[in-house]
C-alpha positions as MATLAB code, in Angstrom:
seq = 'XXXXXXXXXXXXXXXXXXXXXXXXXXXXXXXXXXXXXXXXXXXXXXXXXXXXXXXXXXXXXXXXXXXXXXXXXXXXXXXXXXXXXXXXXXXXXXXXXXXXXXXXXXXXXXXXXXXXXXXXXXXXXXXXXXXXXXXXXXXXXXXXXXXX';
ca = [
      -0.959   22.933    8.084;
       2.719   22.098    7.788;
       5.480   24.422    7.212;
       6.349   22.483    4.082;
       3.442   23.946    2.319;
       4.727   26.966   -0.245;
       2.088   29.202   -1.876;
       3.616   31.623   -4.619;
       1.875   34.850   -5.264;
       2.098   36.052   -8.318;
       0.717   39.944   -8.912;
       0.374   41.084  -12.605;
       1.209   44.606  -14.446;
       0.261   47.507  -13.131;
      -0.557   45.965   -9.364;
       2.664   48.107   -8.518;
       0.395   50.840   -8.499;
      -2.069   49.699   -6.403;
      -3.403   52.396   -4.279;
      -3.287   55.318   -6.016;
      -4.447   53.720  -10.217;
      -7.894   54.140  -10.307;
      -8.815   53.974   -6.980;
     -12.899   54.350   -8.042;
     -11.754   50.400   -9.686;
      -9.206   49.307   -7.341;
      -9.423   51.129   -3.715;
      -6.910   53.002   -2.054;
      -4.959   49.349   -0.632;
      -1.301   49.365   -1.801;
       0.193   45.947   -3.231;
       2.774   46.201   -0.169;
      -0.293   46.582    2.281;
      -1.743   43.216    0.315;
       1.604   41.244    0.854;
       1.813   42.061    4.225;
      -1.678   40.750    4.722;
      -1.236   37.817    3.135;
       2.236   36.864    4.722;
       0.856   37.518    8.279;
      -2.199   34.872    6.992;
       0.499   32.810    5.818;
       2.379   32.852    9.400;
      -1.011   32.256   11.013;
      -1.137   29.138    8.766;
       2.156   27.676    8.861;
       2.952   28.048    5.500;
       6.035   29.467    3.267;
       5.007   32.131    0.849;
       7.037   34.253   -1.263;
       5.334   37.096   -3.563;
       6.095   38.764   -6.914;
       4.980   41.482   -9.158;
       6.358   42.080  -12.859;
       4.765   44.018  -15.281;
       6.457   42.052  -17.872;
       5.008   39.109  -19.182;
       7.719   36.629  -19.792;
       9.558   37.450  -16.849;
       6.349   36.209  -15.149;
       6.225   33.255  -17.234;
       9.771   32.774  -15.528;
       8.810   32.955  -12.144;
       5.839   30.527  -12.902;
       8.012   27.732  -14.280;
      11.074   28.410  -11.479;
       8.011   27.509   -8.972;
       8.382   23.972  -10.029;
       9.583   21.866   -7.309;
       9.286   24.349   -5.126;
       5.922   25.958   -4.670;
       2.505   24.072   -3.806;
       0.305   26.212   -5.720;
      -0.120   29.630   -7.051;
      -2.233   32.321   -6.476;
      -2.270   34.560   -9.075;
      -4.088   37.948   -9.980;
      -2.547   38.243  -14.007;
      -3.999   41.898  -14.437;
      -4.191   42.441  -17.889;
      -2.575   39.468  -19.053;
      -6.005   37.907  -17.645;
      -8.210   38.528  -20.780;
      -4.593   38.388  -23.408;
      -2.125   35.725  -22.388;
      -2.195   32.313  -23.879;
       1.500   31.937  -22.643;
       0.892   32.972  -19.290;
      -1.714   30.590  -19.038;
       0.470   27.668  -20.841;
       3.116   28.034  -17.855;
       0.478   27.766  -15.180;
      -0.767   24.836  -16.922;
       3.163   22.991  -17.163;
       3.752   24.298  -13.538;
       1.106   21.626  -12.985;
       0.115   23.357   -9.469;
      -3.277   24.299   -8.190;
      -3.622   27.551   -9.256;
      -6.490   30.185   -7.966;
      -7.110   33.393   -9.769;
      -7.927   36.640   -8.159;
      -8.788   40.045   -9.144;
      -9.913   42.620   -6.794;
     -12.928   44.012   -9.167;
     -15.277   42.049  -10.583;
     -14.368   41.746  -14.200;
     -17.813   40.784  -15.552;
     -19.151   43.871  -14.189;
     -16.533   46.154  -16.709;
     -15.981   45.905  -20.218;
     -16.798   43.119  -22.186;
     -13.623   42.159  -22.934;
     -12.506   42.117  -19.264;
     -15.363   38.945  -19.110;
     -12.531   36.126  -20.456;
      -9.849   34.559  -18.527;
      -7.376   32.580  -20.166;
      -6.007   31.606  -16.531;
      -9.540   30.521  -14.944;
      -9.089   27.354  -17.452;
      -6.570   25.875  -15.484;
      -7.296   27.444  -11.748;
      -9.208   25.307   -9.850;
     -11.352   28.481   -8.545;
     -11.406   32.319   -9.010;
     -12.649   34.738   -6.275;
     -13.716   38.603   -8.119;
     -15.111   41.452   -6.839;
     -13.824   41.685   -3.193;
     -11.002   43.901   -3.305;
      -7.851   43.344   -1.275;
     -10.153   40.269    0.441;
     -10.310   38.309   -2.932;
      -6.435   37.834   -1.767;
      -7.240   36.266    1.437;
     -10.378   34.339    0.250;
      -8.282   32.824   -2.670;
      -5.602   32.601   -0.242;
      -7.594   30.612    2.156;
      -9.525   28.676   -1.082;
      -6.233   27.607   -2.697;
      -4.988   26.215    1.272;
      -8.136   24.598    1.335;
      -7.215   22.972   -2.000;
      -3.753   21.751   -0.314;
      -5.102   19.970    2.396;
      -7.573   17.993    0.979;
];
């Protein structure tokens, strides 16, 4: 894979507090321990990739649209904003990227209202359920995507 291929990652509210919210939901991996992981895959794949957290949704919405022209897809765990944000899922859909959603429970095993996804409308896959590995597999998934 050629260095010219940029993945943004793009980590939701409350993924700051990876490791020590809920770790019965989420396990004990910290958000820095996930971008670390993923930027060593990315170095073992030749590719750029930058990451970012906000718990605030528009400043998200910010990042998302400043990807244009820059990024070659996005993968994206949206937290809460999942199951809430038309908006959120608006900018991934101008972006015009391939886009592949991640969350490190799986959502359809919670609360019902944790079973929609704005965002898995315009991702071409989501990987659930795996903890900090739904990051790689989606990782690897939205690479996949890239090259073919």
């Amino acid at each position: 894979m050629s260095e010219s291929r940029r993945i943004l990652v793009i980590h939701g509210p409350n993924l700051n507090l990876l490791g020590t919210r809920e770790p019965e939901v989420y396990g004990t991996t910290t958000l820095e321990e996930i971008d670390a992981g993923l930027s060593k895959l990315a170095a073992e794949r030749g590719v750029a990739c930058e990451t970012f957290q906000s718990n605030h949704e528009g400043v998200l919405i910010d990042r998302i649209q400043g990807s244009i022209g820059w990024a070659d897809g996005i993968l994206i765990n949206p937290g809460g904003f999942t199951h809430t944000s038309v908006a959120l899922r608006d900018a991934l859909a101008a972006a015009a990227l391939p886009v592949v959603e991640v969350h490190l429970s799986n959502v359809f095993a919670r609360e019902a209202f944790r079973h929609h996804s704005y965002v898995s409308a315009v991702a071409v896959g989501v990987v659930s359920g795996f903890g900090p590995t739904s990051y790689r597999l989606g990782f690897e998934a939205l690479l996949g995507c890239l090259s073919s």
